[in-house]
N, C-alpha and C positions, 0 to 999 in steps of 0.2 A: 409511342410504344405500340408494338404490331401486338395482335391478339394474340398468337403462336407464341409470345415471350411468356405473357402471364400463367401458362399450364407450368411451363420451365421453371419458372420463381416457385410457384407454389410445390413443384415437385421438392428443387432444392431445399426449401424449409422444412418440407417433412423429413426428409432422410435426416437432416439437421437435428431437426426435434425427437429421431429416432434414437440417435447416435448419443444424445445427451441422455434421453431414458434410461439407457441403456448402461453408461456411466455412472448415471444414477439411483441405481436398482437398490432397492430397500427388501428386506425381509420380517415375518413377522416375528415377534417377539418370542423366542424359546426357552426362558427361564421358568425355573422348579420353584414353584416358591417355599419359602421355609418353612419346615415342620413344626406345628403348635407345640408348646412348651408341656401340654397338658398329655398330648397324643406320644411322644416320648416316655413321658413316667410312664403311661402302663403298658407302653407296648417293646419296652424296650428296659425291661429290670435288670436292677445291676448285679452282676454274678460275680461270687468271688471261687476264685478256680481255689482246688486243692490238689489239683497233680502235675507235677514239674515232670519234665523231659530236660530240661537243659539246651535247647537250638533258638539261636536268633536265626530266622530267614527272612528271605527278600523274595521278591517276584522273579522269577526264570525270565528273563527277557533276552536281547541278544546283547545289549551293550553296547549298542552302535545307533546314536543317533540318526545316522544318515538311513539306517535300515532298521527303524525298532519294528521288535517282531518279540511276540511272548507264547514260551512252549508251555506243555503241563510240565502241575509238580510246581514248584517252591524251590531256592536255593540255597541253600546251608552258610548263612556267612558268618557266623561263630559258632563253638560250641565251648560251653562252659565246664571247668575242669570236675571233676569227680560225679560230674552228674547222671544219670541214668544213659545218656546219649553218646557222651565219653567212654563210660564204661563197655556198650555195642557197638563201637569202634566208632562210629559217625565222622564223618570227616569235613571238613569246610571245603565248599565247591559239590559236595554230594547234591544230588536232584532227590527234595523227598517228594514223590511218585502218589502216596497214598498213608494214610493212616487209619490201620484195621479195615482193611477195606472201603474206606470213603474217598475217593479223589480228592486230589488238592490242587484248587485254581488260582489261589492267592495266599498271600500269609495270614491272612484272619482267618481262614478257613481253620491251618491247626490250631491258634488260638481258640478259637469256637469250639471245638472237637475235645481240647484239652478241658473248656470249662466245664463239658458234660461229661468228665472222666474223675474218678479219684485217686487219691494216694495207695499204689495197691494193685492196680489194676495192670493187667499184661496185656500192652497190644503189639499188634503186625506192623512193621514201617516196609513200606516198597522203595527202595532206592535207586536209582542213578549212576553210576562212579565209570566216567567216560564212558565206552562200549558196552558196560554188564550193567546190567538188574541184578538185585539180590532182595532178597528179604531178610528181615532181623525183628527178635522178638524181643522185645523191651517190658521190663516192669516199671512202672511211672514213682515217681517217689511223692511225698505228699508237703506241702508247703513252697516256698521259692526261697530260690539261691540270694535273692537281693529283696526280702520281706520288707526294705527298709524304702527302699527308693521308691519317688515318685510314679505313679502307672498311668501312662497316658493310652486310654482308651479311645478308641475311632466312634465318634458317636451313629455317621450316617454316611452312605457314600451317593454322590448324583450322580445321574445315567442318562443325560440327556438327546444322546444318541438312540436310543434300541427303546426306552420306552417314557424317558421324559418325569420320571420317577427319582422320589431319595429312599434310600434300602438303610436299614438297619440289623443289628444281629440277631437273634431270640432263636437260637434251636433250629434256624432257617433263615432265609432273609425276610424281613418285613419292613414293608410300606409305610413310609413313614410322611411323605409327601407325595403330589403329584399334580398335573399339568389337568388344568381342568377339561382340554381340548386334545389330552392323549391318548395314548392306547391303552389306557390304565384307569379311565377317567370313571368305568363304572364299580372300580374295586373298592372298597371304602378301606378306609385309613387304618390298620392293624393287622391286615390281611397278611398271612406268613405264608411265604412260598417255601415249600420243601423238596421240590422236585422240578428239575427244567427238562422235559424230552425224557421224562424216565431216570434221568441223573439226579442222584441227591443234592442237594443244596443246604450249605450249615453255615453260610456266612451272606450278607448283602454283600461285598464284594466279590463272593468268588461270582455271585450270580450276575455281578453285571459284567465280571471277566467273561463268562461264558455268552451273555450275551452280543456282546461285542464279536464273537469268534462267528455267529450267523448275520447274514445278509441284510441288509436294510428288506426292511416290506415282507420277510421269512414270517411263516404261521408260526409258533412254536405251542408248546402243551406244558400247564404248567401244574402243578400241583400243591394245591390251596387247601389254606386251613382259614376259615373266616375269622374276623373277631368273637372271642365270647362263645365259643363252638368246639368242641375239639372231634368235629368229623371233619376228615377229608374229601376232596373234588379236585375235577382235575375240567381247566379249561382252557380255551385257546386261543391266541392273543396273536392279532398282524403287530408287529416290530414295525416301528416309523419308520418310512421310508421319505424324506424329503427329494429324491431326483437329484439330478445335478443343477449347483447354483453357478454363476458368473463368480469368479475372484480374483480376475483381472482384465482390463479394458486400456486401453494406451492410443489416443492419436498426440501422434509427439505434439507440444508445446500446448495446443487447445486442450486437449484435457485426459487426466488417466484417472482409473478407479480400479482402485485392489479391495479383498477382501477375504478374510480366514474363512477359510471352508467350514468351520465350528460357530463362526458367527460374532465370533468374541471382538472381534475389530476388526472397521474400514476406512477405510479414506478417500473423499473426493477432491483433486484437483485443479481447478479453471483458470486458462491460461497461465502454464507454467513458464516461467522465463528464468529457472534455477535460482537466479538471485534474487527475485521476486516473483508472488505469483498474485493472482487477479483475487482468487479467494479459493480457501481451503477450509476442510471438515475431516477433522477426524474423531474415530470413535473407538478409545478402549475399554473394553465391560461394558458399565454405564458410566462414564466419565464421557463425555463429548465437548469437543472443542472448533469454532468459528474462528476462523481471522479473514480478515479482508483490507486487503494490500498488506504493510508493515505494521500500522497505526493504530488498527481494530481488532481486536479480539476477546474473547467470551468464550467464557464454559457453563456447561450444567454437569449436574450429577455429581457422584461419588466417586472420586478415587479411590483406586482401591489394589493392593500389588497382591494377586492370583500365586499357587504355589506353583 
């Protein structure tokens, strides 16, 4: 063996051992952990509404998986017969745009808006109905169309994106967990956001819709109400920004690695040969599974089917 081979061998083994790194790219752990059972009850009281509108809506989205994309406003996909909403013509497929002047980012939003309203009360709707706006002035009626049926309320929504946080409702969104290594890590647990950028905020969902609509790594301003406090402040928060990850790698047959840009599942596998492969790893949530060749195989974690 000439001396001149040995830098050759050892270069090949690096790119080798690159190439496999590289295949093998791990990320750190990005789960919210769950909000204490105790930090719910008082930050998160349950409110019984007293003024009906009569609208089921959905989220404005476009409807196209291949291109999902979400406008303002809310979309009207029922309205219920004789109720305040029928009576002001409301139509299914209308965009409701606004309630009394609050924007609306999600449909907990007019849920939220409704529960701090009563039977009695006249507000503004700003509508949608293809090319026109219109406004319409509604009186809310008091009690529900269906007093009888089960109500399934949203307790908390996660935002693992923009700030690694779970949001609840109260008058505003509020914190109800959070990522001890986020961008949220110094707000203690109760803190109600009432304002994103100057925009009011009446639901944890509309606020993480609106989050989502800024930039990974964007400053934004938010406006706080602490626990136990009822002054406001207003502070300002870098939005995670993670960079771009690897979510797919492929030298045919030796080996490929994919992965969800959210993180939720990957797969690595070594020496594919289709009908067998040398050893494979996959990972959905926290469920993880080994096999190696046909005959070996193992899991950890918890299955678990995501909505």
């Amino acid at each position: 063996m000439t001396s001149s081979s040995l830098p050759q061998k050892r270069s090949k083994r690096a790119v080798w051992a690159l190439l496999l790194l590289a295949a093998c790219q791990s990320a750190p752990d990005r789960s919210i952990p769950d909000p204490l059972p105790e930090t719910l009850e008082w930050a998160l009281p349950q409110v019984d509404s007293s003024a009906f509108l009569g609208l089921e809506v959905r989220e404005n989205d476009s409807g196209s998986l291949e291109s999902l994309s979400f406008d303002p406003g809310v979309r009207v996909h029922s309205v219920i017969e004789r109720s305040p909403a029928m009576a002001a013509g409301i139509s299914v497929d209308d965009i409701l745009l606004s309630f009394d002047g609050t924007e609306l980012a999600a449909p907990r939003d007019l849920s939220s808006l409704l529960e701090g309203a009563a039977g009695g009360d006249r507000v503004r709707l700003n509508l949608l109905r293809g090319d026109t706006a219109f406004d319409v002035d509604v009186t809310l009626s008091g009690g529900s169309a269906d007093a009888d049926g089960a109500a399934v309320e949203e307790a908390f929504v996660l935002d693992p994106a923009r700030t690694r946080g779970a949001w609840g409702t109260n008058d505003g969104a509020v914190l109800v967990a959070r990522a001890e290594d986020g961008p949220l890590r110094k707000l203690p647990l109760g803190t109600r956001v009432t304002a994103l950028d100057g925009e009011r905020i009446v639901s944890g969902r509309g606020l993480v819709r609106r989050l989502l609509s800024r930039d990974p790594g964007t400053e934004v301003e938010l406006g706080v109400i602490a626990p136990g406090s009822g002054k406001s402040s207003t502070i300002k928060v870098d939005l995670l920004d993670e960079g771009r990850r690897l979510t797919r790698f492929s030298l045919p047959v030796l080996a490929t690695y994919e992965g969800a840009a959210d993180r939720t599942r990957e797969s690595f596998v070594l020496l594919d040969f289709y009908l067998i492969s040398l050893f494979r790893y996959t990972r959905e949530g926290s469920e993880k599974n080994w096999r190696f060749l046909r005959f070996f195989h193992w899991s950890s974690g918890v299955g678990e089917l995501d909505e």
